[in-house]
C-alpha positions in Angstrom: -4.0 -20.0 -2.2 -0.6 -18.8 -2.8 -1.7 -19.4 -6.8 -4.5 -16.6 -6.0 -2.3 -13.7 -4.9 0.2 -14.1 -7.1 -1.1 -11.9 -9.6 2.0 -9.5 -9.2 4.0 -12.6 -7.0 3.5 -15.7 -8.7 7.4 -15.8 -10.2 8.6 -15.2 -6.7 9.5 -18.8 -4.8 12.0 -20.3 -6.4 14.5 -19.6 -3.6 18.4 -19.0 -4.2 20.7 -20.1 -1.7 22.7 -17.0 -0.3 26.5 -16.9 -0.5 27.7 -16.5 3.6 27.7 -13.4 4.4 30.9 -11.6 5.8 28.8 -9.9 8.3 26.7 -11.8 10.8 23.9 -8.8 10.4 23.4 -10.5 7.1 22.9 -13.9 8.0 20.2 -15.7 6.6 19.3 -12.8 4.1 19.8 -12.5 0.1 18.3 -10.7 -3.2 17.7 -12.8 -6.2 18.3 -10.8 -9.8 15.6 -9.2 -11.5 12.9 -11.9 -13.0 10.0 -10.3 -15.4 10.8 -7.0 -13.8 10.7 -8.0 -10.3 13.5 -8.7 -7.6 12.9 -10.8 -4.9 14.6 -10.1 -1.1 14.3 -12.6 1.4 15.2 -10.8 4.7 15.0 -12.6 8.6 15.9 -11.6 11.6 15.1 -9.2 14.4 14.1 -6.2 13.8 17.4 -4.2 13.5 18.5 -7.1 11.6 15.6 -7.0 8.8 16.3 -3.1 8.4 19.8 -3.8 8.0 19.2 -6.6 5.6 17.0 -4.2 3.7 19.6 -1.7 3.4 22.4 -3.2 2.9 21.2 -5.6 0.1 19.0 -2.7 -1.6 21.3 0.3 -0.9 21.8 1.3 -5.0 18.2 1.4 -5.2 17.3 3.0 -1.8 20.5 6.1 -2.7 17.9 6.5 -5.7 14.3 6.1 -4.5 15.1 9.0 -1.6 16.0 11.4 -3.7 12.8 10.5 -6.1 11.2 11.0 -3.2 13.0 14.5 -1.8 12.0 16.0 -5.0 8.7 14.9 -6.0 7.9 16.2 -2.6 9.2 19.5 -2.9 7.6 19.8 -6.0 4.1 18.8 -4.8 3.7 20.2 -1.9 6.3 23.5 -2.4 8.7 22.6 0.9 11.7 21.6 0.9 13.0 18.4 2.2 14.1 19.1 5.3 10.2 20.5 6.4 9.7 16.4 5.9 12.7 15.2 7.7 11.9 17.6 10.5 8.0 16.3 10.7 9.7 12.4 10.6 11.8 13.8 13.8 9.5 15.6 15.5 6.3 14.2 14.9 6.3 10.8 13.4 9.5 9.4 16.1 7.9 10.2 18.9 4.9 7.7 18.2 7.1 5.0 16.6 6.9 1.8 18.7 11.0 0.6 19.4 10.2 -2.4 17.3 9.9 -0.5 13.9 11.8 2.2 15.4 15.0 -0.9 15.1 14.6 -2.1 12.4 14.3 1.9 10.5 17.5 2.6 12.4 18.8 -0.7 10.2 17.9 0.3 7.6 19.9 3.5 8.1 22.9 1.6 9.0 22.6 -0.7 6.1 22.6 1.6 3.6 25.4 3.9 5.1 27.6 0.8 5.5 27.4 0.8 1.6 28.6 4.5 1.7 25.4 6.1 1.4 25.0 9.3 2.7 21.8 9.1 3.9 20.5 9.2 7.9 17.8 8.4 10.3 15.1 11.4 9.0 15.9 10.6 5.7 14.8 7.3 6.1 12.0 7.8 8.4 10.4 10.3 5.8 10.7 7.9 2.8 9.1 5.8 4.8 5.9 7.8 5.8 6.2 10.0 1.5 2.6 8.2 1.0 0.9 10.2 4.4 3.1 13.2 4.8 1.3 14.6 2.1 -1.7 14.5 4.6 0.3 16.6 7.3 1.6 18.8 4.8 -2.0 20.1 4.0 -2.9 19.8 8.5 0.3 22.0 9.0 -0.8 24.4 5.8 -4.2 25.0 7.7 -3.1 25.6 11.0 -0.8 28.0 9.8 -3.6 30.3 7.8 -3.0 29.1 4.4 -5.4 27.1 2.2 -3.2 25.4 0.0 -4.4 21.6 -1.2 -2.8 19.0 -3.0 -5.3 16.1 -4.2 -5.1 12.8 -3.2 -4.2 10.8 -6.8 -7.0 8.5 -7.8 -5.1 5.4 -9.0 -6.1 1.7 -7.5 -8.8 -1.0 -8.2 -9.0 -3.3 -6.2 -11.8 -6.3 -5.3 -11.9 -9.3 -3.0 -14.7 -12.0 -3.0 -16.0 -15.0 -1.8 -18.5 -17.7 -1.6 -21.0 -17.9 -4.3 -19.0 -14.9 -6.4 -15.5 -17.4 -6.7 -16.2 -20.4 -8.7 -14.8 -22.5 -5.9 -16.3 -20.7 -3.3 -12.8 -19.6 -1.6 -11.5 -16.2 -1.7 -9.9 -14.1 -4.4 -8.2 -11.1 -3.9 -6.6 -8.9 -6.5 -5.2 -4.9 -6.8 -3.5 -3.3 -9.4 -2.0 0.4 -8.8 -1.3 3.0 -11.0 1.8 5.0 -10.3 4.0 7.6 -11.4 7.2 7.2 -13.6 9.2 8.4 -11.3 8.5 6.1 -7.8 6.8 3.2 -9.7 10.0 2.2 -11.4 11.2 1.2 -7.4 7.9 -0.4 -6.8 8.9 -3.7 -8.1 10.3 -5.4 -4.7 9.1 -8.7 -3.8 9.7 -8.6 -0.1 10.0 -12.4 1.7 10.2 -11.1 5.3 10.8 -13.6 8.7 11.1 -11.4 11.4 11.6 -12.9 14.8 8.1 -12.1 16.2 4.8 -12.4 14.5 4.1 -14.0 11.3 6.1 -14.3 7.6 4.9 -11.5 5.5 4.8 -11.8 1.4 4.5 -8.8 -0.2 5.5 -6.1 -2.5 7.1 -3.4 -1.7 9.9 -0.3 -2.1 13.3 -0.1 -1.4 14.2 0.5 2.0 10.3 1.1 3.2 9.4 -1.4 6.2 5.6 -1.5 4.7 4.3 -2.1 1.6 2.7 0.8 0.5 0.2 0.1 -2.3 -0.4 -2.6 0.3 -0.4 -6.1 -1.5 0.8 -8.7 0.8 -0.4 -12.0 2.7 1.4 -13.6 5.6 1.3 -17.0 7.4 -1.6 -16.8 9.4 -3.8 -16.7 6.3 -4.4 -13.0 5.8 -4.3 -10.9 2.8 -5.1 -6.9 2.5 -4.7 -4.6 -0.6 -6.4 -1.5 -0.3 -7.2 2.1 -2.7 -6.9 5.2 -1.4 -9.9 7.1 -0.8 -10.1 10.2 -3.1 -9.6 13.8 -2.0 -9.5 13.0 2.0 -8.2 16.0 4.1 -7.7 14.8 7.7 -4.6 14.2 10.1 -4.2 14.0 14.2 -1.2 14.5 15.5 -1.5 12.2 17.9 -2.1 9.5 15.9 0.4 6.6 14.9 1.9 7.0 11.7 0.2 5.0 8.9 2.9 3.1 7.7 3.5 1.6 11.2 0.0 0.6 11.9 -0.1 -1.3 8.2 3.0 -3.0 8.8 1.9 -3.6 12.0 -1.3 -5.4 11.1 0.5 -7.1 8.2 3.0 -8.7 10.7 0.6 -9.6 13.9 -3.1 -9.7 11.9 -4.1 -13.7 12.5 -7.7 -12.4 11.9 -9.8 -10.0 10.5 -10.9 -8.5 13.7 -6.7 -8.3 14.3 -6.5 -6.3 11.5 -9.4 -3.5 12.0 -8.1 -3.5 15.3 -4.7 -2.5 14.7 -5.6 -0.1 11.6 -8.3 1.7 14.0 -5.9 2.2 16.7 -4.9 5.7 17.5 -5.5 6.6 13.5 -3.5 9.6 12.2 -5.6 9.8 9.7 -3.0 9.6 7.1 -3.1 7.7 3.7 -6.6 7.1 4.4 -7.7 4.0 2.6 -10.3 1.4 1.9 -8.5 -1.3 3.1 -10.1 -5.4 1.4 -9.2 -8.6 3.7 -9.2 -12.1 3.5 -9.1 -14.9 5.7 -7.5 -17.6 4.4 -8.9 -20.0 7.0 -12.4 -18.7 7.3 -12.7 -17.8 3.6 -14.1 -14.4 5.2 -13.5 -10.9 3.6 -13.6 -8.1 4.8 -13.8 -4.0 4.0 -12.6 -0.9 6.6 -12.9 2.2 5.5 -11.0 4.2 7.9 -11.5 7.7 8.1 -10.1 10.2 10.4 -14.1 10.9 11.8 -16.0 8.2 10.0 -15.0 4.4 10.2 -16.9 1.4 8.5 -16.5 -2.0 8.8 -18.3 -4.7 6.4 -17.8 -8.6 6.4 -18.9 -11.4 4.5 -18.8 -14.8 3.7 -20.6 -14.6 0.4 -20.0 -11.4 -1.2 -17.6 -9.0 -2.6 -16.1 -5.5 -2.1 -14.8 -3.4 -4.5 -12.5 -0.2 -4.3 -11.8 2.3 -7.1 -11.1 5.3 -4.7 -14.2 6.0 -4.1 -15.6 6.4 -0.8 -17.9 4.1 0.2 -19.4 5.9 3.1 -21.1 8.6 2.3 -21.1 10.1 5.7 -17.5 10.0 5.2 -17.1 11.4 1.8 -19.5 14.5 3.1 -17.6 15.4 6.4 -14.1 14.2 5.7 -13.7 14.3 1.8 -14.5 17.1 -1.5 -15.7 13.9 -3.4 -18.3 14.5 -6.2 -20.5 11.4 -5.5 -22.9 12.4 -8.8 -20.5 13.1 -11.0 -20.6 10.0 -13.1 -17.6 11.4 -15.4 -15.2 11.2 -12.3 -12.4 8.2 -12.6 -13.7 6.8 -9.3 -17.3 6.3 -9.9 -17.0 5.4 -13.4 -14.6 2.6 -12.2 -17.2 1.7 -9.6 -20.0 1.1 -12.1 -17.9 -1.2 -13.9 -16.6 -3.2 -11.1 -20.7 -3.7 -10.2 -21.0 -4.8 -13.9 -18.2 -7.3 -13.8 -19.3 -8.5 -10.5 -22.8 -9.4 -11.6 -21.5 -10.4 -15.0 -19.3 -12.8 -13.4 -20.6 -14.0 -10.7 -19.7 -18.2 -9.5 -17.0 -17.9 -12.2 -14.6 -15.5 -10.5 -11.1 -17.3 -10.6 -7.6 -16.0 -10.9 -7.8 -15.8 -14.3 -10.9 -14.2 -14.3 -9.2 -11.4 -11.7 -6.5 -10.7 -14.0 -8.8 -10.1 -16.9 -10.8 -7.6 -14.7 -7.2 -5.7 -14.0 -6.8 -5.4 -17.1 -10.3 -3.9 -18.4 -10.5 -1.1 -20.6 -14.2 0.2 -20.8 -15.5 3.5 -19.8 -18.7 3.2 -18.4 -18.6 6.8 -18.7 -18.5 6.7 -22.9 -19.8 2.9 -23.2 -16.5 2.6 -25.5 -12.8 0.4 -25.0 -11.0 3.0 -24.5 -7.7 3.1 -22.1 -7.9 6.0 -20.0 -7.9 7.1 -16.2 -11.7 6.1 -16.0 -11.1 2.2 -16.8 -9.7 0.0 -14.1 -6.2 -0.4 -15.9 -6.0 3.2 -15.2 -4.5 4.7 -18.6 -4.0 8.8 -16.9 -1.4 9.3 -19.7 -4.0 7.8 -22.4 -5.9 10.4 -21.2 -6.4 14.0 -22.7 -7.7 15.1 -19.3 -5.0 14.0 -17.6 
C-alpha cells in the first residue's frame, strides 16, 4: 500500500544513518539531501523533541519560509505581520493542547539555536498562514469593514475503492497547486515517531507541525488528502485551530470514525476542506466536508469521492460559501465534470498508474479541448489568460 501513496513519496525510504548528534535533543533525528526535488527528515521523539528536531535540522529553510510567509500575508490581507503574531498569541495559544504547544515551542528553540531570530508567535503564525486568512476576513467583519480575500481554488484530489480499483483496495491520490513563492518549501518529506500515537508519513513545510496540503498516512492504516472548499467565509473563535485538529487526527486517527471525530471537534472553522480517507485495513473511504454550519459525512466500500474545491453540499455552499454552483466555466466544477468522466471511463482499472495519469490531465470540459489551464486537474493558473 505504501506503492499507492507514493505518488509525491515513493523515493522517500531509503534511510541514511545519522551521524551522532552533539546534542541529545537530536538523537535519533536526521535530513537526507535533496532527491528529485524532495528532502526527506526523519524526526522522533517527544514532543518538544520532534519540534526541536524540526528546527534545528530545517533552520535555513524555516529563516526563509517565515518571511515568505510575513509578506505574502501582508500583501493579501493588507496587515502587517504582527496583527498575525498577535492573533497566534492571543487567539490561537490559548486553545493549543500542551502536546503541540511543546513541540511549537521546539521548534522555536531549534531554529534559534541555529541563530535565527525568530520566536514563539512567529512560529505559531507560520504554522496556522493556511487558516489565518479565515480570521482575518471574521476580524474585518466584526470591525465594520467588508473586505474579502478568496479562498484559491487549487487541489484535485480522489480516493476509491472496491469495484472502481482494479484490485479492489484503495487508491488515494492529490496533487496541489501552489504559488512560487511558498510551494518552493513545500517539498518536505516528513518521517515522524513521536512518542505517543502512531508514525506519520507525510509531506509537508519547514518548521510546520502539520502537513498542510494534507498528504500523509500513518501506521494504523489511514490516509487523508483533502481540497479546500472554494470561497468559504466562516471562523469561531472558540474553536481549535485547524492545523492542530489535522495534525491531531493524523497522529491518533486508527479509524475513519477517529478521524471525523477529531476534525469535527470544536471546529474553528478555518481552512475549511473536503477532507478523502482511507482505511488501510477495511479498504473503507471516506469524505467530510466540514463546514463551520454544515457538516457531511459519506462512506463507502465500493465507490469513490472526488474533490476539486467544489463544495459538495449544497446546503453548505448556499449558507456558508459565494460558490457559483451553475457556472460551468468556474475551475471547480469544470474539474468536477471531468473527474465524473474519468471515474466512469475508468472504472475496475483504477491503479496507481492510472492515478497519476488522472493528476496529470489536461482537458477542459469547459472548451472540450487539451488545453493546460486552471480548469484542468493539473491546474495550469499561469497557462491561463484569466488568471
Amino acid at each position: 500500500m505504501l506503492k499507492r501513496l507514493s505518488v509525491v513519496c515513493l523515493a522517500c525510504f531509503s534511510l541514511l544513518v545519522a551521524a551522532p548528534p552533539s546534542d541529545p535533543r537530536l538523537a535519533g533525528a536526521f535530513r537526507k539531501p535533496a532527491e528529485n526535488g524532495w528532502t526527506f527528515v526523519h524526526l522522533e521523539g517527544d514532543p518538544y523533541r520532534l519540534g526541536f528536531q524540526n528546527g534545528h535540522l530545517l533552520a535555513p529553510e524555516i529563516a526563509e519560509f517565515q518571511k515568505v510567509v510575513a509578506l505574502e500575508m501582508s500583501v493579501d490581507y493588507k496587515k502587517p505581520w504582527s496583527f498575525f503574531r498577535e492573533a497566534a498569541e492571543k487567539e490561537l495559544w490559548p486553545l493549543i493542547e500542551q502536546e503541540y504547544r511543546d513541540e511549537l515551542r521546539g521548534v522555536t528553540e531549534g531554529v534559534q539555536a541555529r541563530g535565527v531570530k525568530m520566536d514563539l508567535w512567529d512560529t505559531v503564525a507560520m504554522n496556522a498562514f493556511l487558516e489565518l486568512g479565515y480570521y482575518s476576513n471574521w476580524y474585518d467583519r466584526q470591525h465594520g469593514k467588508t473586505s474579502k480575500v478568496v479562498v484559491p481554488e487549487r487541489c484535485s484530489a480522489f480516493v476509491a475503492t472496491g469495484s472502481y480499483t482494479k484490485d479492489g483496495k484503495v487508491i488515494i491520490a492529490h496533487n496541489a497547486w501552489t504559488g512560487y513563492m511558498d510551494g518552493r518549501f513545500w517539498t518536505i518529506v516528513y518521517d515522524i515517531v513521536p512518542s505517543r500515537g502512531h508514525r506519520i508519513l507525510m509531506d509537508g513545510l519547514p518548521g510546520v507541525i502539520h502537513s498542510g496540503d494534507d498528504f500523509g498516512m500513518n501506521s494504523a492504516g489511514i490516509a487523508i488528502t483533502e481540497t479546500t472548499i472554494s470561497d468559504f467565509s466562516g471562523w469561531n473563535p472558540q474553536g481549535i485551530p485547524e492545523f492542530v485538529r489535522a495534525r491531531k487526527a493524523m497522529q491518533y486517527s486508527e479509524s475513519i470514525d477517529d478521524f471525523v471525530r477529531i476534525m469535527s471537534e470544536k471546529n474553528n472553522g478555518g481552512y475549511a476542506n473536503n477532507w478523502l480517507v482511507v482505511d488501510r485495513k477495511t479498504n473503507e473511504i471516506g469524505s467530510l466536508e466540514l463546514g463551520l454550519k454544515n457538516v457531511t459525512t459519506r462512506r463507502s466500500f465500493d465507490g469513490y469521492f472526488c474533490g476539486a474545491n467544489f463544495p459538495v453540499n449544497e446546503k453548505l455552499a448556499r449558507e456558508e460559501t459565494t460558490f457559483p454552483l451553475e457556472d460551468k466555466s468556474v475551475s471547480s466544477n469544470a474539474r468536477r465534470v471531468r473527474w465524473e468522466q474519468l471515474m466512469a471511463e475508468n472504472k475496475g482499472k483504477i491503479d496507481v498508474d492510472a492515478a497519476k495519469r488522472f493528476l496529470a490531465d489536461h482537458l477542459d470540459t469547459y472548451t472540450g479541448k487539451e488545453e493546460p489551464n486552471e480548469r484542468t486537474l493539473c491546474g495550469h493558473i499561469d497557462f491561463s489568460p484569466r488568471g
